[in-house]
C-alpha positions in Angstrom: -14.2 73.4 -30.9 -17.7 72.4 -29.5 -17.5 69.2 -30.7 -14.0 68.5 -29.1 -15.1 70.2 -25.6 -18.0 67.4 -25.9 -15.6 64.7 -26.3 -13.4 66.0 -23.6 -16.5 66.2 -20.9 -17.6 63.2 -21.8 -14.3 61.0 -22.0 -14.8 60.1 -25.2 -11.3 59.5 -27.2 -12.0 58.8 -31.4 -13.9 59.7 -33.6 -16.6 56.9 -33.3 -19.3 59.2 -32.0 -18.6 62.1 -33.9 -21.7 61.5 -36.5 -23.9 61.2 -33.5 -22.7 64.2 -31.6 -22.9 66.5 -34.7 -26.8 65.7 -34.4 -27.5 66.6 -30.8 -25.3 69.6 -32.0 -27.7 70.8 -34.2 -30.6 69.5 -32.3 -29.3 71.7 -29.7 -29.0 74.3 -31.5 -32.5 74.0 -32.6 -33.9 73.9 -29.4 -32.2 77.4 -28.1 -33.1 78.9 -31.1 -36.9 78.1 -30.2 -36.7 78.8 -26.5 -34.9 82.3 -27.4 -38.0 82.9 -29.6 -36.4 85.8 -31.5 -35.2 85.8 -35.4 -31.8 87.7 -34.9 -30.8 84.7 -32.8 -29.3 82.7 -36.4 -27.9 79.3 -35.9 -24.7 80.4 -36.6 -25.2 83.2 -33.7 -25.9 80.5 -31.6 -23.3 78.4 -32.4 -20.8 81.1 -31.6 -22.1 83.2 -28.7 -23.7 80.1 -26.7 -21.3 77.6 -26.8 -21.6 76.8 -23.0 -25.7 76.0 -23.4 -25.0 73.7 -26.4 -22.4 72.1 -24.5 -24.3 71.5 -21.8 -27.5 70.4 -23.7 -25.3 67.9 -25.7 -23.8 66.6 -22.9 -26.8 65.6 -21.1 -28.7 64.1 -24.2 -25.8 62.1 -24.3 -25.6 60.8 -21.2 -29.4 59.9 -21.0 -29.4 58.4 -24.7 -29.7 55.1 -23.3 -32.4 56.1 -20.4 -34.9 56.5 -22.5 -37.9 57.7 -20.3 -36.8 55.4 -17.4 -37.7 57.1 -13.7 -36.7 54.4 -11.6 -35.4 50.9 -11.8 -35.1 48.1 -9.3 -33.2 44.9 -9.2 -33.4 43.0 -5.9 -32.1 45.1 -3.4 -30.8 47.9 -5.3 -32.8 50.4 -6.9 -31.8 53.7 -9.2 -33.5 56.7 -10.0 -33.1 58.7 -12.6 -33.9 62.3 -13.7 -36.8 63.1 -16.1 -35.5 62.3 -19.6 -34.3 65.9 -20.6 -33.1 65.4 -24.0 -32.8 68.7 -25.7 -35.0 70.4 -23.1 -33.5 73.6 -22.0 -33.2 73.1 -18.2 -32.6 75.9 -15.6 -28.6 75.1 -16.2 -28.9 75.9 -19.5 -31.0 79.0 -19.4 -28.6 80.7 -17.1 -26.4 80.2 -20.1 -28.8 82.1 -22.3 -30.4 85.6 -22.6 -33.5 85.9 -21.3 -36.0 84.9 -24.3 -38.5 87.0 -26.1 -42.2 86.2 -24.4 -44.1 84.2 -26.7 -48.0 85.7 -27.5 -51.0 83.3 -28.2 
């Protein structure tokens, strides 16, 4: 179901990019599993209670797979900016999807 709600957001029709999104899936995954800092939180937990956050985080890597890094570009007159490459970073979107996590001690 994830994997088709991906597809659907992003417009994308076949099966071409399945392999790829399967990946950020579980990179995903791996990155709210870290940022919830707590054990009970399985990835198979995850998977099924924060759909919505792994969406989300798919959905952007996806889109800035190609931006690699880039902050700004300019050719002649027209210039683009983008974001900060947020690949698998869990932005303030996706935390509002999430529990609050478990403070981390150093």
């Amino acid at each position: 179901m994830i994997l088709e709600d991906i597809k659907i957001l992003l417009g994308i029709r076949d099966d071409k990019e399945d392999n790829i999104l399967r990946i950020y899936i579980r990179k995903a995954i791996t990155a709210i599993r870290y940022y919830l800092n707590n054990d009970k939180f399985t990835d198979e937990y995850i998977k099924d209670n924060f759909q919505d956050a792994i969406i989300e985080l798919v959905s952007t890597a996806y889109r800035n797979k190609d931006n690699k890094n880039i902050k700004a570009y300019t050719e002649g007159k027209q210039s683009i900016t983008y974001k900060d490459n947020t690949n698998f970073t869990i932005t303030e979107d996706v935390a509002n999807l999430l529990p609050m996590p478990y403070g981390r001690f150093f």
